[in-house]
MDTraj code that builds the backbone (N, CA, C; nanometers):
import mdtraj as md
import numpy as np

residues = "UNK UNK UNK UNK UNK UNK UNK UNK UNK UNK UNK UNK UNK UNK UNK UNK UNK UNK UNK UNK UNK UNK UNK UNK UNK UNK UNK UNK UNK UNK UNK UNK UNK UNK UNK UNK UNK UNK UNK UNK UNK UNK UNK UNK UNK UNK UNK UNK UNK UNK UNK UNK UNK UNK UNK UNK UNK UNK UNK UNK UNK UNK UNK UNK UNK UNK UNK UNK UNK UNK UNK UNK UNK UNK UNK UNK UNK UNK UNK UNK UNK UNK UNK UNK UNK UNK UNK UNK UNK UNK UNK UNK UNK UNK UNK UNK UNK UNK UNK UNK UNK UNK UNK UNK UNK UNK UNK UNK UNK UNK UNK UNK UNK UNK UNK UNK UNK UNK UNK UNK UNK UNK UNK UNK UNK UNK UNK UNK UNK UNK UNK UNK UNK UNK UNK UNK".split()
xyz = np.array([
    [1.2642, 3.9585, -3.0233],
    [1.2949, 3.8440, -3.1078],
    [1.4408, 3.8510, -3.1514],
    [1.5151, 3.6811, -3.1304],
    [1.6354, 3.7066, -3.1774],
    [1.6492, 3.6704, -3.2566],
    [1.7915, 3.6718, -3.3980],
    [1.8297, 3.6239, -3.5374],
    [1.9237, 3.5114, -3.4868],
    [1.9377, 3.3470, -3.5656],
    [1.9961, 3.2834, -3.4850],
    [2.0749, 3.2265, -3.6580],
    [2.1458, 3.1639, -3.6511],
    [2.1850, 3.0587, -3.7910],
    [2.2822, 2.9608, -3.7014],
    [2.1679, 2.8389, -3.7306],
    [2.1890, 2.7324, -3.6682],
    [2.2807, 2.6463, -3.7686],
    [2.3561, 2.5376, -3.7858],
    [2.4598, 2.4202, -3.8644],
    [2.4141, 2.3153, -3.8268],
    [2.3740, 2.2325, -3.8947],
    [2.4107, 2.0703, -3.8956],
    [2.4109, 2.0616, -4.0426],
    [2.4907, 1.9063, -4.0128],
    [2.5012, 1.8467, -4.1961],
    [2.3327, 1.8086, -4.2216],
    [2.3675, 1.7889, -4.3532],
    [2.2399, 1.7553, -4.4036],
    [2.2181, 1.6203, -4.4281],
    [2.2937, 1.5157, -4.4158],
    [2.3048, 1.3750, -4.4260],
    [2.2805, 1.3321, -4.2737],
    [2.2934, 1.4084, -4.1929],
    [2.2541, 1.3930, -4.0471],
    [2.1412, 1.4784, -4.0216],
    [2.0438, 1.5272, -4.0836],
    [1.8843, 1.5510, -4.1078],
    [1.9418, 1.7253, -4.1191],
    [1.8529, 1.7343, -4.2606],
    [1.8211, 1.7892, -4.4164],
    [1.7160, 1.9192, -4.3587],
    [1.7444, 2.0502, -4.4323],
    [1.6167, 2.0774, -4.4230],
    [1.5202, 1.9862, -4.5131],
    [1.4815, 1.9331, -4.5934],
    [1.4092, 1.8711, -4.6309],
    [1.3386, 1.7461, -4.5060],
    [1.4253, 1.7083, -4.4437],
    [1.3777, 1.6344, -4.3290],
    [1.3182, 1.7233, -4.2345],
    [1.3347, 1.8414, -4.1971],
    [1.2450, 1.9123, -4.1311],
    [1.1481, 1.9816, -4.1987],
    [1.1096, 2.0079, -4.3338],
    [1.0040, 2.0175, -4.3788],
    [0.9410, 1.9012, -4.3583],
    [0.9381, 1.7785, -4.3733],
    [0.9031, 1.6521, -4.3699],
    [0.8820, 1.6413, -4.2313],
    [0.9061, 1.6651, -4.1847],
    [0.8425, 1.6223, -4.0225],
    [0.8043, 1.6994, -3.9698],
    [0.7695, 1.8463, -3.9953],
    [0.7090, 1.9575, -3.9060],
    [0.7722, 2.0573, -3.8428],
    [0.8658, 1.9784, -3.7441],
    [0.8661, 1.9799, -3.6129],
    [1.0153, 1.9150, -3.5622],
    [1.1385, 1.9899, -3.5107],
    [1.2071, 1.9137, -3.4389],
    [1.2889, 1.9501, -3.3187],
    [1.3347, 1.8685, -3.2361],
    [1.4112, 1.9080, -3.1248],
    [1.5650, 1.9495, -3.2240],
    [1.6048, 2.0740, -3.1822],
    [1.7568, 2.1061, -3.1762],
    [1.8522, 2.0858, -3.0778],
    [1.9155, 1.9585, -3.1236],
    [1.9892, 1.9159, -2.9757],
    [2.1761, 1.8765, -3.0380],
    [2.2316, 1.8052, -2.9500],
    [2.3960, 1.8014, -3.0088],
    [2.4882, 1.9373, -2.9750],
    [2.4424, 2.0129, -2.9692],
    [2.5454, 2.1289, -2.9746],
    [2.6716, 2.1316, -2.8356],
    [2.7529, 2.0479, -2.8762],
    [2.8278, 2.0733, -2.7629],
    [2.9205, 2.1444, -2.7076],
    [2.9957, 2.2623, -2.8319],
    [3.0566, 2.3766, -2.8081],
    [3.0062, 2.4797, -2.6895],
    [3.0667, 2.4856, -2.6159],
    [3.0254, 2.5742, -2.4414],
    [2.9652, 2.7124, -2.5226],
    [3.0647, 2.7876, -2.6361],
    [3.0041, 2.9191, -2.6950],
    [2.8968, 2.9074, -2.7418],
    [2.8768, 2.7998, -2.8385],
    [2.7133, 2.7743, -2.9512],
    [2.6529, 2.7394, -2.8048],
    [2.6614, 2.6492, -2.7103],
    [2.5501, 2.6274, -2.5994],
    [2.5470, 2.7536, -2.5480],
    [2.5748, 2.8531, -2.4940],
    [2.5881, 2.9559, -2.4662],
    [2.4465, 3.0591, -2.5717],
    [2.5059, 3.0475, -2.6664],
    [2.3773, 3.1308, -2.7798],
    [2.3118, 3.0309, -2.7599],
    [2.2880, 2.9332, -2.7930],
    [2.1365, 2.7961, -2.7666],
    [2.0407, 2.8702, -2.6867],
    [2.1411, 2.8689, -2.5386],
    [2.0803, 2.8874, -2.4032],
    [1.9811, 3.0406, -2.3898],
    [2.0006, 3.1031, -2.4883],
    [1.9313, 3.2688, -2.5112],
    [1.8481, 3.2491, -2.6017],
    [1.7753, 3.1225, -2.6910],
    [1.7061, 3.1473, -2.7938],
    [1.5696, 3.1100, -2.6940],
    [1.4437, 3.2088, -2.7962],
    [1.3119, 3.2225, -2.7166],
    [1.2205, 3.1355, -2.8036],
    [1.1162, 3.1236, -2.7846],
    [1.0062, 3.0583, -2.8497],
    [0.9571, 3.2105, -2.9944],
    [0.9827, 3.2449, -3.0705],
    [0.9266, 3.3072, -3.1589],
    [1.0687, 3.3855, -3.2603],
    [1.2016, 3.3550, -3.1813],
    [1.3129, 3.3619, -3.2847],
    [1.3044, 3.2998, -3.4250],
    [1.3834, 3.4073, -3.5068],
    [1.4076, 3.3539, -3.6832],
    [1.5566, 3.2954, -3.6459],
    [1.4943, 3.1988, -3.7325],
    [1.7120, 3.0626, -3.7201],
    [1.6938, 3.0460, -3.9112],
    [1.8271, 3.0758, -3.9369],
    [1.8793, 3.0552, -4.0746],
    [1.9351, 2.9215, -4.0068],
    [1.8948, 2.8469, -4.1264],
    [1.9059, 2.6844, -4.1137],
    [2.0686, 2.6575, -4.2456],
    [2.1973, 2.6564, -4.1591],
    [2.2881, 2.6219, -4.2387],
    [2.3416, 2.4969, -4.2697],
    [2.3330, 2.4867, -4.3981],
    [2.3934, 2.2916, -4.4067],
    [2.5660, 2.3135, -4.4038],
    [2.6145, 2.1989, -4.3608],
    [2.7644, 2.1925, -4.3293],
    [2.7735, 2.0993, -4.4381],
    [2.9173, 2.0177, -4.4273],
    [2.9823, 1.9230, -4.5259],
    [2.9688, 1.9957, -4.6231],
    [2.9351, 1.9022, -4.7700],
    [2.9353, 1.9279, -4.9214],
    [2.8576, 2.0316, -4.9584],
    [2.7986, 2.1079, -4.9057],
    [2.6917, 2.2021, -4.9081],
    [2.7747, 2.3493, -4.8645],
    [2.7772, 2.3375, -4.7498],
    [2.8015, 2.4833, -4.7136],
    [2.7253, 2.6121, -4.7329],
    [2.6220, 2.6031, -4.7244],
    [2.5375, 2.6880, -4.7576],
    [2.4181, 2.7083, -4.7242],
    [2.3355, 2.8229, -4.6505],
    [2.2278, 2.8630, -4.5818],
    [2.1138, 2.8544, -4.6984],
    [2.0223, 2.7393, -4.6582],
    [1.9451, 2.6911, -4.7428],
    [1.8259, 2.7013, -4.6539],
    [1.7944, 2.7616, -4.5638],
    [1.6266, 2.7616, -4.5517],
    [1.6093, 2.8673, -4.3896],
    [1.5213, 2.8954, -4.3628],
    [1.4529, 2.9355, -4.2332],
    [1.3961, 2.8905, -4.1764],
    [1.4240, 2.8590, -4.0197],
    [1.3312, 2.7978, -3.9170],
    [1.3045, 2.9153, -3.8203],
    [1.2114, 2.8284, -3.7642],
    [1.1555, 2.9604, -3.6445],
    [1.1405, 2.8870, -3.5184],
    [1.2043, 2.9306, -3.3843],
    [1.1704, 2.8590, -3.2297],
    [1.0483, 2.8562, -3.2222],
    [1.0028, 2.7234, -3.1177],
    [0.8764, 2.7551, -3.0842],
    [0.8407, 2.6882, -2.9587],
    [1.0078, 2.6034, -2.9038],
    [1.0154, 2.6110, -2.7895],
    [1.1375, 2.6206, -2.7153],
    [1.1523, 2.7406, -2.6877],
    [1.2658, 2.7934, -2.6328],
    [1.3687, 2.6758, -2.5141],
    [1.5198, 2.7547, -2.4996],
    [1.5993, 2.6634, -2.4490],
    [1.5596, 2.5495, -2.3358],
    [1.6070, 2.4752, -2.3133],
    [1.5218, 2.3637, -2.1931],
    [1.6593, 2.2428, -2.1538],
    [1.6707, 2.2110, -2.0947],
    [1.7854, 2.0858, -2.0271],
    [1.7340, 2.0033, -2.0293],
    [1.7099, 1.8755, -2.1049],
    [1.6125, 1.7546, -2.1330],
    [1.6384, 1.6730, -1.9834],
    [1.5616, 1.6211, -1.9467],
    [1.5489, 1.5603, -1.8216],
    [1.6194, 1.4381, -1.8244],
    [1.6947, 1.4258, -1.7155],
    [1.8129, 1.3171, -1.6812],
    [1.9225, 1.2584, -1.7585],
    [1.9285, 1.4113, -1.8641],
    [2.0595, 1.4376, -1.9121],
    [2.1874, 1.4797, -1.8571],
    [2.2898, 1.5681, -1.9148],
    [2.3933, 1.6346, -1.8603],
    [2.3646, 1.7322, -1.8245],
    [2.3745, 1.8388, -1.7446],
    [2.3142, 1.9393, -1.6800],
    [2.3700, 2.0863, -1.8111],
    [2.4695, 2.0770, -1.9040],
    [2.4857, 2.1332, -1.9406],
    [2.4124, 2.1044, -2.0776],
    [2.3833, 2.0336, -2.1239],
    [2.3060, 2.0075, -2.2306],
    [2.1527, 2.1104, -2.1886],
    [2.1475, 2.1717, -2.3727],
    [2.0279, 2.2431, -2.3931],
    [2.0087, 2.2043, -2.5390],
    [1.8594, 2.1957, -2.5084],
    [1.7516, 2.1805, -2.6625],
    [1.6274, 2.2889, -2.6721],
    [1.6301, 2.3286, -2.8191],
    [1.5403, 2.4095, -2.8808],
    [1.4284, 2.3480, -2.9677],
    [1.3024, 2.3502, -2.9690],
    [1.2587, 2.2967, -3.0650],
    [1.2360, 2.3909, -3.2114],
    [1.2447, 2.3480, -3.2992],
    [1.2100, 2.4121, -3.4092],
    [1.0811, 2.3539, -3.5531],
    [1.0196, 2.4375, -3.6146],
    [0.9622, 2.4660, -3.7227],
    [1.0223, 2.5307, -3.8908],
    [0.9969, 2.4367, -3.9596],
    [1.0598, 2.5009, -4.0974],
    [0.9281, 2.6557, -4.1239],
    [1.0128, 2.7514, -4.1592],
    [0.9444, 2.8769, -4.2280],
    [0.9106, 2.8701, -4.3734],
    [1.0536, 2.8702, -4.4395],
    [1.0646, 2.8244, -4.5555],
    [1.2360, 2.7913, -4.6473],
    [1.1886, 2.7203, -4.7721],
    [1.3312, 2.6669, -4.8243],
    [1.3822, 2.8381, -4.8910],
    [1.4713, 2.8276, -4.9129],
    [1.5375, 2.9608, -4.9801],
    [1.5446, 2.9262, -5.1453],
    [1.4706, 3.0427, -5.2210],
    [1.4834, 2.9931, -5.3555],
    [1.6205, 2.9777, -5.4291],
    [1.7242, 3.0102, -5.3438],
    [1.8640, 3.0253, -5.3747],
    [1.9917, 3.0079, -5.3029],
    [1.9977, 2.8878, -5.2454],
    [2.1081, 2.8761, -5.1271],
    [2.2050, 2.9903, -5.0924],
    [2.2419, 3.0323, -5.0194],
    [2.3419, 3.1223, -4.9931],
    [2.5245, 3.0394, -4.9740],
    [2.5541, 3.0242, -5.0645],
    [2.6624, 2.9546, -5.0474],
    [2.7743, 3.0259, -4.9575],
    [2.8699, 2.9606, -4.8843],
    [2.9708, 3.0059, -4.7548],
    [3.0580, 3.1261, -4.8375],
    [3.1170, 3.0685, -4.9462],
    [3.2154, 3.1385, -5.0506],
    [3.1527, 3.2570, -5.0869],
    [2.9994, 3.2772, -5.1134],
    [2.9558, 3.4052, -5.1202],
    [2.9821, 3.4857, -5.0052],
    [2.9143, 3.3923, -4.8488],
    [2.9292, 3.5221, -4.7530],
    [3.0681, 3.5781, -4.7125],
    [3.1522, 3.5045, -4.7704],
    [3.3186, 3.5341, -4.7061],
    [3.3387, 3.6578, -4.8120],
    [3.2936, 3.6263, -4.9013],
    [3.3383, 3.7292, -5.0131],
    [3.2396, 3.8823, -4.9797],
    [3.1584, 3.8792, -4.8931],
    [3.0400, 3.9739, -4.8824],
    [3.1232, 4.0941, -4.7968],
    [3.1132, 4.2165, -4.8115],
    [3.1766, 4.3305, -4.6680],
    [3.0681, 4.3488, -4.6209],
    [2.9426, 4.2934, -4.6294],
    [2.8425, 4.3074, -4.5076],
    [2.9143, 4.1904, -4.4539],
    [2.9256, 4.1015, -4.4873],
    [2.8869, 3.9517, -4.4026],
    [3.0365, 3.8986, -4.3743],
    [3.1450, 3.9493, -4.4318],
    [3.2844, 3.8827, -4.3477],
    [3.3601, 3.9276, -4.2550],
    [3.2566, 3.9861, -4.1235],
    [3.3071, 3.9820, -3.9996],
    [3.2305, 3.9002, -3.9559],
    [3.1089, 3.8525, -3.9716],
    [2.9913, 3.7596, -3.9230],
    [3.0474, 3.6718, -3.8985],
    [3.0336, 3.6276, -3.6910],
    [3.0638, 3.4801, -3.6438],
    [3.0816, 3.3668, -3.7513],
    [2.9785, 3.3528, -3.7876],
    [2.9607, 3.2806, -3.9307],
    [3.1325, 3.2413, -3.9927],
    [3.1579, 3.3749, -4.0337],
    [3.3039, 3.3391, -4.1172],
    [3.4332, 3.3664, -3.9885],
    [3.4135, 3.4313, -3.9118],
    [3.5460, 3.4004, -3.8234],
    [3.5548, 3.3009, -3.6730],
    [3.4426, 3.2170, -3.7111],
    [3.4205, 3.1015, -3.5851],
    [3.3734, 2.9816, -3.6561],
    [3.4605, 2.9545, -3.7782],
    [3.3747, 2.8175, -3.8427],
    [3.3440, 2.7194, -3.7612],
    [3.3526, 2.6880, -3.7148],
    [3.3158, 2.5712, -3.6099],
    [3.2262, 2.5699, -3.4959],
    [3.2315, 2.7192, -3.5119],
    [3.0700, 2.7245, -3.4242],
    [2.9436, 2.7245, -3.4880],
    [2.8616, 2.6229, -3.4629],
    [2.7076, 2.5317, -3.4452],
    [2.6208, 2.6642, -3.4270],
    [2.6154, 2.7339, -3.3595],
    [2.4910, 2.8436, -3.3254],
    [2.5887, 2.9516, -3.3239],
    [2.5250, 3.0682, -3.4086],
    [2.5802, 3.1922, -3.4457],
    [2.4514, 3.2697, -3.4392],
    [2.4893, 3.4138, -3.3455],
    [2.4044, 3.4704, -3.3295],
    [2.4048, 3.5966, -3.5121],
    [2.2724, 3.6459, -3.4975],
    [2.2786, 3.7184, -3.6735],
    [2.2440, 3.8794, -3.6266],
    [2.2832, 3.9553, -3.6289],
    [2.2413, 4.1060, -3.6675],
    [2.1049, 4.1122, -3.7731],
    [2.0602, 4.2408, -3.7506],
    [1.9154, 4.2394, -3.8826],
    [2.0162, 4.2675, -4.0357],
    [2.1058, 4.3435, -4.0125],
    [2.1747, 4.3816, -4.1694],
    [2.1882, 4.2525, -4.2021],
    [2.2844, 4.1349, -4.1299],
    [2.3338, 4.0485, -4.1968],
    [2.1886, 3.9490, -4.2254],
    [2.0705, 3.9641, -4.1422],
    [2.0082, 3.8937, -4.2221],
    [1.9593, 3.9671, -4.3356],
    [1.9033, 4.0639, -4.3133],
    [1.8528, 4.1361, -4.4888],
    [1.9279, 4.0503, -4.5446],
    [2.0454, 4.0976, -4.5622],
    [2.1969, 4.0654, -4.6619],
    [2.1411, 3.8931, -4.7365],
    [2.1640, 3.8409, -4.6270],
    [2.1815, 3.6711, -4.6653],
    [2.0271, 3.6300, -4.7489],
    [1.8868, 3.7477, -4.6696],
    [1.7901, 3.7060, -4.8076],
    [1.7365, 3.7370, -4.8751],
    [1.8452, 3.8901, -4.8949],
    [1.8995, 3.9418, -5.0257],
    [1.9117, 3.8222, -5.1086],
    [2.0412, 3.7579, -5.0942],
    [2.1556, 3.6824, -5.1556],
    [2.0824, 3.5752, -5.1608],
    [1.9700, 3.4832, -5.0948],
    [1.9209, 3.4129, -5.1443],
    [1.7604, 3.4367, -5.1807],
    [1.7907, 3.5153, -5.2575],
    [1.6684, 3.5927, -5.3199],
    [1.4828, 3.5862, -5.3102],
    [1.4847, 3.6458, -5.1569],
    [1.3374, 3.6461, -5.0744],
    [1.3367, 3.7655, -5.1091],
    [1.2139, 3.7971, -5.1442],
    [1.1497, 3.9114, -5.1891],
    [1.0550, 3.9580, -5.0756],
    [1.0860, 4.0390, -4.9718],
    [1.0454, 4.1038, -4.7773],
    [0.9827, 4.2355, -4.8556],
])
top = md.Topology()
chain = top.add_chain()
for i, resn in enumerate(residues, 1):
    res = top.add_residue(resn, chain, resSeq=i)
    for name in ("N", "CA", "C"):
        top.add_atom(name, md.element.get_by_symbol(name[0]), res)
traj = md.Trajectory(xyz[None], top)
């Protein structure tokens, strides 16, 4: 099983919109590196669900449950994941915390802002739900 922390804004669907619907395709990622990690996620991976824009901050857990796939009579480089909400985080992990963290500011995360799919180490996840205070 891999650790994944996925980005989209939240005005362009919320974790709250994926609690609300179950169930969704992870698609858009058009960075060759984030498609690259996409293309390695399995059906039973943990994904830290990060909001972008006004937020900035790792607000929930999803879990794969259907691994990478090339949607049919798309672009050949296009890949989609489907995903499941786990749960909301009782405490967002805001960006400004993890930059400030010496576990967490070498993490893709803070030196590839712009990359969509970031693969996670187990420390840095402890760390992040540490910081947004899950009790494992």
């Amino acid at each position: 099983m891999a650790l994944w922390l996925f980005k989209q804004e939240p005005g362009c669907y919320s974790y709250a919109d994926l609690e609300r619907d179950g169930r969704t395709v992870w698609d858009g990622v058009n960075n060759a590196l984030a498609r690259k990690h996409l293309r390695q996620a399995r059906a039973g991976d943990r994904v830290l669900f990060y909001a972008t824009g006004k937020v900035k901050a790792v607000v929930g857990e999803m879990r794969v449950v259907v691994g990478a796939t090339s949607p049919d009579g798309g672009d050949s480089n296009t890949v989609v994941v489907e995903v499941v909400p786990v749960q909301s985080y009782p405490r967002t992990v805001p960006l400004t915390e993890i930059k400030g963290d010496p576990l967490l500011a070498d993490w893709e995360l803070v030196r590839l802002p712009r990359l969509s799919v970031v693969p996670v180490n187990e420390a840095q996840w402890r760390r992040v739900e540490e910081l947004g205070n899950l009790d494992r």
